[in-house]
C-alpha positions in Angstrom: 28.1 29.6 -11.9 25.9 32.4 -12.1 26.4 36.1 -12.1 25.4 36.1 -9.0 27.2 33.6 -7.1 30.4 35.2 -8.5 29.6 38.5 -7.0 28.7 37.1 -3.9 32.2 35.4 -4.4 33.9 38.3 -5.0 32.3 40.4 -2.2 33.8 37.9 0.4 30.3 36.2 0.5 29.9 32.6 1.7 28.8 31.3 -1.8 31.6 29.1 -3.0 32.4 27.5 -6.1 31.9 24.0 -7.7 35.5 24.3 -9.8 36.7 21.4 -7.9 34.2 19.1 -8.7 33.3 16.9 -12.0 31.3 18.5 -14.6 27.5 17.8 -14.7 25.4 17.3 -17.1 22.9 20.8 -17.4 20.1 18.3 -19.2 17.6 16.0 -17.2 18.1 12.4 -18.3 14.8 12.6 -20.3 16.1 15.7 -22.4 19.8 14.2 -22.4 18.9 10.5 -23.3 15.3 10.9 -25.4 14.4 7.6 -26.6 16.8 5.6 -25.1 15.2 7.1 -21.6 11.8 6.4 -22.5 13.0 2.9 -24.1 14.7 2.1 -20.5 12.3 3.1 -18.4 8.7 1.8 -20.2 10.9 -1.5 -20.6 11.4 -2.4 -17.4 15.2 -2.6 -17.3 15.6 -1.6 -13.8 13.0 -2.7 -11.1 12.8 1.2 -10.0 12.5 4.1 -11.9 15.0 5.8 -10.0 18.0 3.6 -10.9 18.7 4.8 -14.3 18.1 8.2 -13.7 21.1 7.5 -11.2 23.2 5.4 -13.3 26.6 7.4 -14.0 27.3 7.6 -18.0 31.0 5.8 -18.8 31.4 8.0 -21.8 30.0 11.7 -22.7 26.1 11.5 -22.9 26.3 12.6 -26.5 28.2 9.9 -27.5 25.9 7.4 -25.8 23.0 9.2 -27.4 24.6 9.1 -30.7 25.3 5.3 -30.5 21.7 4.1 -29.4 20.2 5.9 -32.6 23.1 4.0 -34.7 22.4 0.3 -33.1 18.7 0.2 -31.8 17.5 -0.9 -35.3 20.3 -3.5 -35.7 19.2 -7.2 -35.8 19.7 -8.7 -31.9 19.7 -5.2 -30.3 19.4 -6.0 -26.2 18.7 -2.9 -24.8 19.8 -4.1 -20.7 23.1 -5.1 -22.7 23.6 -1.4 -24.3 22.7 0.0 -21.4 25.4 -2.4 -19.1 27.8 -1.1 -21.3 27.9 2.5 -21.5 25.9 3.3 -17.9 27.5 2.2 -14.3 24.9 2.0 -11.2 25.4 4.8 -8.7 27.0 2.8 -5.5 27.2 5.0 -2.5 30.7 5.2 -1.2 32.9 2.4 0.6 32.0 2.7 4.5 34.3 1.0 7.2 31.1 1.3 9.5 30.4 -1.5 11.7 27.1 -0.6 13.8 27.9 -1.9 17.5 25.1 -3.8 18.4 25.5 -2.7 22.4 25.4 0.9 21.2 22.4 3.4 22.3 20.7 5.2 20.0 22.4 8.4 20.7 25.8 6.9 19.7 24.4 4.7 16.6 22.9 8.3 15.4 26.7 10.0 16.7 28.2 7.4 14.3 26.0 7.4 11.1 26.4 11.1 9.7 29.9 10.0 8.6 28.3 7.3 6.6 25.9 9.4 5.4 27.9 12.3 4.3 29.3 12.5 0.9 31.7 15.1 -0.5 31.6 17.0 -3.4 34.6 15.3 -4.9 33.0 11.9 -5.2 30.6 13.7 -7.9 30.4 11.8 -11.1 31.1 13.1 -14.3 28.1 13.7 -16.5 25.7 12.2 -14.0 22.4 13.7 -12.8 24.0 14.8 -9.9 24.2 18.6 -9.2 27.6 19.8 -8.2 27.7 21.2 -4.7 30.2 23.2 -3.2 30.9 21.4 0.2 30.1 17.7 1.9 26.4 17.2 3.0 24.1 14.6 4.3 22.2 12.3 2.3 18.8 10.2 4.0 20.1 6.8 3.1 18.8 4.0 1.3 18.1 4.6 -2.6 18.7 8.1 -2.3 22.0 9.2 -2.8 21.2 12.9 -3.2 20.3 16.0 -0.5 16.9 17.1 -0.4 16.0 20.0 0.9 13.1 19.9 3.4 14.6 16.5 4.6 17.8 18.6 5.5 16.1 20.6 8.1 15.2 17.5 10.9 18.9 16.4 9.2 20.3 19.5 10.8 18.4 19.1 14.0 20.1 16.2 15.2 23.7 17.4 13.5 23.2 20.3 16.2 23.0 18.1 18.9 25.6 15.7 17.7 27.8 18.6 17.8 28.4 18.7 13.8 28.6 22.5 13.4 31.3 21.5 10.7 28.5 19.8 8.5 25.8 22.7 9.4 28.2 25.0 8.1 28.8 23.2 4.7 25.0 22.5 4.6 24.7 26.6 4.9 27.2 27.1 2.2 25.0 24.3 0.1 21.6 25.9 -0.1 23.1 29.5 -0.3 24.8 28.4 -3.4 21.9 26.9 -4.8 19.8 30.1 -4.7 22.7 31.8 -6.0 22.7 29.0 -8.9 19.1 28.6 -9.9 17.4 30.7 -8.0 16.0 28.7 -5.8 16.5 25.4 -3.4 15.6 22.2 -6.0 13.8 19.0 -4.6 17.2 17.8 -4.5 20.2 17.8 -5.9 19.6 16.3 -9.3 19.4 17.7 -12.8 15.7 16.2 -12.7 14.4 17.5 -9.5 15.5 21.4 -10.8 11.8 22.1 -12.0 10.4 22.4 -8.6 11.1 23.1 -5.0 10.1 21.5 -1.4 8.9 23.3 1.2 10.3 26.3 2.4 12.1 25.6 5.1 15.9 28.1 4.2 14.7 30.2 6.6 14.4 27.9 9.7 17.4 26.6 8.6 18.8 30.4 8.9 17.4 30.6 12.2 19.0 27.1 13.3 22.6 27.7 12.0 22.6 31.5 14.5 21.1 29.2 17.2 24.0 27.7 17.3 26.8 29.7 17.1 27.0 28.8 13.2 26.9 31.9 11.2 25.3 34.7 11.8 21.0 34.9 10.2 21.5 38.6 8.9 24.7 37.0 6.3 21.5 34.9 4.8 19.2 38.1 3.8 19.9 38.2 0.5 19.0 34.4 0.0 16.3 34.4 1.8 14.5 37.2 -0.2 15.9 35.7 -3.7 14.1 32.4 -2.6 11.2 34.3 -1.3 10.8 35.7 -4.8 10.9 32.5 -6.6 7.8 31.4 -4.5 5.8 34.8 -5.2 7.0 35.1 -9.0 3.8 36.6 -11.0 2.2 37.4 -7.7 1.2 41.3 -8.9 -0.3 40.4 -12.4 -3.0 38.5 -10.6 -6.8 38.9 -10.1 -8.8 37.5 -7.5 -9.7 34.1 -8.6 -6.4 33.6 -10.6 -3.2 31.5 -10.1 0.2 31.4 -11.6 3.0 28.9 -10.5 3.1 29.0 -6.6 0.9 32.1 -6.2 -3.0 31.7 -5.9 -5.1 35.4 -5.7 -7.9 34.4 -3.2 -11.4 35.7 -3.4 -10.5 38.9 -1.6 -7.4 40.0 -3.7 -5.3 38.2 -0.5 -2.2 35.9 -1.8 -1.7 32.4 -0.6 0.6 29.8 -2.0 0.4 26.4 -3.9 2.7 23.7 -4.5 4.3 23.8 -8.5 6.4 22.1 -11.0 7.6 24.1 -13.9 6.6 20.3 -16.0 4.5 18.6 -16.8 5.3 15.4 -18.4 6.2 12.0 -16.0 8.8 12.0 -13.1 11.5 11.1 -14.5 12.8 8.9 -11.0 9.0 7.5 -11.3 7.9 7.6 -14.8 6.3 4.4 -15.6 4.6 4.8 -12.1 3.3 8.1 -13.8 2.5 7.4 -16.8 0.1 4.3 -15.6 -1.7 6.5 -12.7 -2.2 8.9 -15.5 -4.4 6.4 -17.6 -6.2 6.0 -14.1 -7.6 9.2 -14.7 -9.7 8.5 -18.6 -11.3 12.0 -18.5 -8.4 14.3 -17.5 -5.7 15.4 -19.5 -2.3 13.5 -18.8 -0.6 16.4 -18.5 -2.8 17.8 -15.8 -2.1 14.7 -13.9 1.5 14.5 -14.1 2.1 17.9 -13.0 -0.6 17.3 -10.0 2.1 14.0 -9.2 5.0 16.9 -9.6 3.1 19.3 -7.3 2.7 16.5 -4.7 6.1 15.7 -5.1 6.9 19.2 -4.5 5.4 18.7 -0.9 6.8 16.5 0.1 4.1 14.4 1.0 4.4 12.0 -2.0 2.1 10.9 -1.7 -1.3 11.2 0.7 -4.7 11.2 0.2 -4.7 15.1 1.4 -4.5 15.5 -2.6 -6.6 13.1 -3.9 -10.3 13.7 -4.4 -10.4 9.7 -4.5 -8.9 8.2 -2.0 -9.1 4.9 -4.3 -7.1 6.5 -7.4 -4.2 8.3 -7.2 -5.0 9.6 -10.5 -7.6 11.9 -9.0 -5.0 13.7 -7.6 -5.1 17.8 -7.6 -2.1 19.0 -5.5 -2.1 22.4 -7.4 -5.9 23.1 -6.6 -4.7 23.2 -3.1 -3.6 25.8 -0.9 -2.3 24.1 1.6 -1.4 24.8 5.4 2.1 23.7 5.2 3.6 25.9 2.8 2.0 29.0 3.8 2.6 28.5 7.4 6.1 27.8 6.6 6.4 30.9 3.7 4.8 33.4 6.7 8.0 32.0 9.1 10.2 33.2 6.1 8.5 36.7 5.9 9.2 37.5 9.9 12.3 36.5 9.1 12.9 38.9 6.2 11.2 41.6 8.5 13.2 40.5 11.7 16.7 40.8 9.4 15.4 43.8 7.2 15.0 45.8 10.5 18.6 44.8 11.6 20.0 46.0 8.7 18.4 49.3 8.8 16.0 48.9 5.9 13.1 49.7 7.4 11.0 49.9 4.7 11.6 46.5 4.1 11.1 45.7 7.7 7.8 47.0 8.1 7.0 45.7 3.9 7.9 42.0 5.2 6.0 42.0 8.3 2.9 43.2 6.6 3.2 40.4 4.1 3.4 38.0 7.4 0.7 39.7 8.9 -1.5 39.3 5.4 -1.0 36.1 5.5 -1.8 34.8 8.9 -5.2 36.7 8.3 -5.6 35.2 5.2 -5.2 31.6 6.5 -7.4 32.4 9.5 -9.6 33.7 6.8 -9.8 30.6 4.4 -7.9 27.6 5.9 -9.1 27.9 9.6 -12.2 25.7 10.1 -13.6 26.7 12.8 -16.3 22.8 12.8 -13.3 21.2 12.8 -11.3 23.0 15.2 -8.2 22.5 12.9 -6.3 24.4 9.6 -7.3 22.3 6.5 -6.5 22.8 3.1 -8.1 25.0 0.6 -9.8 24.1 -2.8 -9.1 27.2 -4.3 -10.8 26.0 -7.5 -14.0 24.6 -5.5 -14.2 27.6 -3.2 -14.0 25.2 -0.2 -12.1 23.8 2.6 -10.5 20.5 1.7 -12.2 17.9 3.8 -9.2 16.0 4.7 -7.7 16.2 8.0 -3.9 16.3 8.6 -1.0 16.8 10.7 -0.4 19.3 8.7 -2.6 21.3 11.0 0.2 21.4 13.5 2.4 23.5 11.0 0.8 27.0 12.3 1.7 26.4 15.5 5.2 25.5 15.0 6.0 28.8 13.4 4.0 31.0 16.1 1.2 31.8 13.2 -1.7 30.4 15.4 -4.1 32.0 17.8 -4.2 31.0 21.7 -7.5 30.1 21.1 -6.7 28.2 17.4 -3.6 26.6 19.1 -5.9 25.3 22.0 -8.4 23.9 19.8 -5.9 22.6 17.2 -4.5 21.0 20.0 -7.8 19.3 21.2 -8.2 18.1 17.7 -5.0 16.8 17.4 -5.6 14.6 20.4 -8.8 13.6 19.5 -8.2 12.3 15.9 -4.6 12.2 15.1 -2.9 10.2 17.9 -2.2 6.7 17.2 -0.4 4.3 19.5 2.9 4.7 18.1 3.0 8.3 17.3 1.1 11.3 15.3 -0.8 10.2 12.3 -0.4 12.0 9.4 -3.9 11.3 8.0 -7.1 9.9 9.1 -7.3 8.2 5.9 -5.8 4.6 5.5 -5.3 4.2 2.1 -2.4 2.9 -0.5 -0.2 6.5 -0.2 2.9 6.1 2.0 1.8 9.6 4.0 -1.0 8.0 5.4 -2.4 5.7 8.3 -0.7 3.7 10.1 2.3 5.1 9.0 3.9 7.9 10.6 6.8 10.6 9.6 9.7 11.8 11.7 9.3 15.7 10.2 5.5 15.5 11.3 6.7 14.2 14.9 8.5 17.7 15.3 6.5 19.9 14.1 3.4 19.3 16.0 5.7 18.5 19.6 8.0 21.9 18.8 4.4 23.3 17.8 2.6 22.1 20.8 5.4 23.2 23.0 5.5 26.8 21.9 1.6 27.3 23.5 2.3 25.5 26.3 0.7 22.2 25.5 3.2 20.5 27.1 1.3 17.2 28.0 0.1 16.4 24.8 3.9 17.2 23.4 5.4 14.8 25.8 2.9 11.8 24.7 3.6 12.1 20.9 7.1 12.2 22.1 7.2 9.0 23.8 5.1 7.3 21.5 7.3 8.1 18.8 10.6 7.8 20.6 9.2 3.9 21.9 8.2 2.9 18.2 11.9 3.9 17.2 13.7 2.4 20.0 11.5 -0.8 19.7 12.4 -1.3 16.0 15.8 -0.5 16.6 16.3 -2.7 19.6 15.3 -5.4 17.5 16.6 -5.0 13.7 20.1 -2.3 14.6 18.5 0.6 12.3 16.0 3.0 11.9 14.2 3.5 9.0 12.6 6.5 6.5 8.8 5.8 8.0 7.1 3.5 11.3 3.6 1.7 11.5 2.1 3.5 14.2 -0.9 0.9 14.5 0.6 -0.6 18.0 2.7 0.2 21.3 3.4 -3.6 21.3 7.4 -3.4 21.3 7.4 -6.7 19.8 5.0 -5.6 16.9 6.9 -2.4 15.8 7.8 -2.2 12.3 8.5 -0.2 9.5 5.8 1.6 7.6 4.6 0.5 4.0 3.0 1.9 0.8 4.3 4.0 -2.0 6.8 3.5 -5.0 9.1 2.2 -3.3 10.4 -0.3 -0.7 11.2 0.6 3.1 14.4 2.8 3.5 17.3 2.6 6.0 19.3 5.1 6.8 17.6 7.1 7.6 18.4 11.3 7.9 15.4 13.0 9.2 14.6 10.4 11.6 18.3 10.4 12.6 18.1 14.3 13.4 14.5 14.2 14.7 15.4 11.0 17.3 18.4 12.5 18.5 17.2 15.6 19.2 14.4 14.4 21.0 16.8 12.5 22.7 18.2 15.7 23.9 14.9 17.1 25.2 13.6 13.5 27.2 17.0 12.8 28.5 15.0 10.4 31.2 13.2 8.5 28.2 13.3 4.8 28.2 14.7 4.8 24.6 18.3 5.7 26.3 18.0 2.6 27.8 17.8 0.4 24.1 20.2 -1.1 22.3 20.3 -3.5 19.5 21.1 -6.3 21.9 17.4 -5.1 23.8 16.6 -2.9 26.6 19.5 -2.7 29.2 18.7 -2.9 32.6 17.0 -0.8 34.6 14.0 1.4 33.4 13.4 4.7 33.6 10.3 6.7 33.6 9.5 9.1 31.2 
C-alpha cells in the first residue's frame, strides 16, 4: 500500500487495506512471463488473447519463468502441455443461480448482482488480478475483472436495486485505487495499470451522496489526486504541444486526450495488435499500438471515430484526438472540485476549479463545437481540424450541463436527425467492422444522451430513445433469458432483435452496464411495455408507454 493510503488509513479515512487478500503479482504478464508470453500468445494456444493473461499461475511466476527457459529447447517441448501444467484458467465462482424464466426484467436484474459480485478473498495468488479492498461487480462474460467507466451505469441500476451495500464497497474500491496508483486503471489487472477510462470518479461521487451513501465532500482529496493524473505536465506546455492526456490548443487553452503510458501490443489482445500493426506499412508499430492503447483507454474499443480509414484499423490515431467525451466528463469533475472546494472553505480552490470548468467549456465551444453540423465532434489537434465523424458522443456535453440552450437544442436536432436507429441511439453513422459502430448500440451511450436530453428539457426525444432501447432489450430477453454487453439496433421487429457483432471478441452475457442502465430506466418508464416481458414472452395485457 502506498504512503498514502496508510495515512488516509490512519486518519480514519475510508481507504482500506488489501492485507486480507492473496498477494499479486506487481509485473504485467508480458514483463512477468517474457518469452513464454510472447511464445503463448503468437502461438495460438488459447483462442483469445485474454485467456492467458487470466490464467492463475500454480506455482510462483519465477519459478515458472525459470522452468520454460530450462525445457523450451528440450527435444518434444509442447508448449499447450507446459503451459496446462503450471497455469490454471480463471473460472468465475460457483453460482446456485437459476434464472426464472417467468421473471421480469426488474427481478432478473434484482437477482444477477449476486452472481456478478466477487469478493476480494476469491483473489488468486500471483495472478493478474489487482487486489481490492472490498466485493464489486464484474460485467460478465470473459471479463472477470472491474472496470471503471463500466462501473458507473453498474452503479445506476445498484441504486435502484437498493444495493447501497455494494455502492459503498465500490466507493471504498476506486478511492483505494487513487490512493494505490494514483489513478483509476482500465480495470483491475496488472496489465490494464498503464492507462485509465474515462473519468467518470466524480459522477460516481455525486451518485453515492445522491443516495444517502457517503457524503461527496469525504471524496475531495481523490478527486483532485485523479484530477492531477489527467493534467500531469499540463504547465510545461506551449501552444501546439502535447504530453500524456494534456494537449496545449492553438490559443494556450488545455484540452485533454486519451493516453497509455505503452506502447507495445495489448497484452489481453496482442496478436490482434501486432497483425493490425503490419496494416499500417508506413507508420511506426509503436505509434499504432499505443493509438490501440489510447482507444482502449476510451472505451470505445474500438469505432471508426479514431480511424482515418474506416477500412483499416491500423489507421487508427486515438491520441491525435481531442475528443468530446473526456473533456466533457473532466469539466463535470472540475465543478465538482469547485462545488466541494467551496464547502470546505478553500476558496481559493473553489474559485481556481471553477475557472478551470469555465476554460474548458469555452474551449470546447471554441474548437469541438461545429456549428455546420449542429453537434460537438472531435478535434484533430495534429490536423488543426474538426474530426469529420459524427457520434453519440455529442450527447456527453449535455449530460454534464456543459452545453448551451442553443447547442443543446441543436445537438438535439442533430441527434434526431442522424443518430436514431430503430432500436435505439447509434453510436456512429459509420457501419464498419469496429464493435462501437452501426447497427450496434451501447447501454452507457443510451444514458447519456436520455439523462442529457432530459436535463434541457427535451423530453420527447428522451422518451423515444428510451423505448427504443428498453423494446430491443426486453425483446431479446423475452426470447433468449439474458441481456447481453451490446444490441443490433437495425430493427423494431421484436422477433428480429439480437445481439450486436464485431470486434475481438464474441457476444457477452452478463451483462453490468446494461444491467444498471435497464433497470434504471425501468425506474423512470414505470408504465413501459418492457415490465410486461418475461422470458416465457410478453404477459398479458399491454401498456402504453
Amino acid at each position: 500500500m502506498t504512503d498514502a493510503a496508510q495515512r488516509s488509513l490512519a486518519a480514519g479515512g475510508m481507504t482500506p487495506d488489501v492485507a486480507h487478500c492473496a498477494p499479486s503479482d506487481v509485473l504485467t504478464p508480458a514483463d512477468r512471463y517474457q518469452q513464454l508470453f510472447v511464445d503463448v500468445q503468437t502461438q495460438r494456444v488459447f483462442p483469445d488473447s485474454k485467456t492467458f493473461v487470466d490464467c492463475v499461475p500454480t506455482r510462483p511466476p519465477a519459478e515458472i519463468l525459470r522452468r520454460y527457459r530450462e525445457d523450451v529447447a528440450k527435444p518434444g517441448f509442447d508448449l499447450a502441455r507446459f503451459v496446462a501444467s503450471h497455469f490454471t484458467l480463471e473460472r468465475p465462482p460457483a453460482s446456485h443461480y437459476l434464472s426464472d424464466p417467468g421473471q421480469g426484467l426488474v427481478d432478473h436484474i434484482d437477482g444477477l448482482w449476486d452472481v456478478l459480485t466477487r469478493l476480494p478473498e476469491a483473489h488468486p495468488a500471483y495472478s493478474s488480478l489487482l487486489p481490492l479492498p472490498r466485493p464489486y461487480v464484474v460485467p460478465g462474460g470473459r471479463f472477470h475483472e472491474l472496470y471503471y467507466w463500466d462501473s458507473y451505469f453498474t452503479m445506476l441500476g445498484l441504486a435502484c436495486s437498493n444495493r447501497h451495500d455494494l455502492l459503498r464497497s465500490m466507493a471504498d474500491n476506486f478511492s483505494f485505487l487513487i490512493d494505490t496508483y494514483g489513478h483509476v486503471p482500465n480495470g483491475n489487472r496488472t496489465y490494464y495499470l498503464s492507462r485509465s477510462q474515462p473519468p467518470m470518479y466524480g459522477l460516481m461521487v455525486a451518485l453515492f451522496e445522491s443516495h444517502g451513501v457517503a457524503r461527496a465532500i469525504q471524496y475531495l482529496p481523490h478527486l483532485r489526486r485523479e484530477y492531477d493524473f489527467w493534467m500531469d505536465g499540463e504547465a510545461s506546455l506551449a501552444p501546439g504541444e502535447a504530453y500524456r492526456h494534456v494537449v496545449c490548443m492553438p490559443d494556450g487553452s488545455r484540452l485533454n486526450r486519451y493516453w497509455d503510458e505503452r506502447d507495445t501490443p495489448r497484452e489481453e489482445g496482442y496478436l490482434e495488435d501486432v497483425n493490425t500493426a503490419r496494416q499500417a506499412p508506413n507508420r511506426r508499430a509503436g505509434e499504432v499500438y499505443r493509438d490501440l492503447r489510447a482507444g482502449a483507454a476510451s472505451g470505445w474499443d474500438f469505432s471508426s471515430r479514431w480511424l482515418d480509414d474506416v477500412n483499416n484499423l491500423g489507421s487508427i490515431r486515438t491520441t491525435a484526438c481531442v475528443p468530446v467525451d473526456l473533456n466533457s466528463f473532466l469539466f463535470a469533475s472540475e465543478r465538482q472540485i469547485a462545488t466541494l472546494s467551496k464547502a470546505t472553505g478553500d476558496s481559493d480552490a473553489a474559485q481556481a476549479f471553477a475557472t478551470r470548468a469555465q476554460a474548458r467549456r469555452e474551449a470546447m465551444s471554441r474548437y469541438l463545437w461545429c456549428d455546420d453540423e449542429g453537434a460537438f465532434l472531435d478535434y484533430d489537434w495534429q490536423g488543426g481540424e474538426p474530426r469529420p465523424r459524427l457520434s453519440a458522443a455529442l450527447a456527453t456535453p449535455l449530460f454534464v450541463g456543459l452545453a448551451s440552450r442553443e447547442q443543446a437544442r441543436r445537438s438535439a436536432q442533430t441527434i434526431s436527425d442522424r443518430l436514431v436507429a430503430p432500436g435505439g441511439l447509434r453510436t456512429t453513422q459509420t457501419s464498419g467492422l469496429q464493435q462501437w459502430d452501426p447497427p450496434n448500440g451501447w447501454a452507457p451511450l443510451q444514458w447519456i444522451a436520455i439523462d442529457g436530453l432530459r436535463q434541457y428539457g427535451e423530453h420527447r426525444l428522451a422518451s423515444d430513445i428510451a423505448h427504443r432501447w428498453l423494446s430491443t432489450v426486453s425483446a431479446l430477453y423475452a426470447r433468449e433469458n439474458k441481456l447481453v454487453e451490446k444490441y443490433s439496433l437495425h430493427t423494431s421487429d421484436e422477433m428480429c432483435a439480437s445481439g450486436g457483432g464485431g470486434g475481438e471478441y464474441p457476444l457477452q452475457d452478463g451483462f453490468g452496464w446494461t444491467n444498471g442502465v435497464v433497470r434504471r430506466l425501468l425506474g423512470d418508464y414505470p408504465e413501459h411495455l418492457a415490465h410486461q416481458v418475461t422470458a416465457q414472452g410478453r404477459a398479458p395485457g399491454r401498456v402504453r408507454r
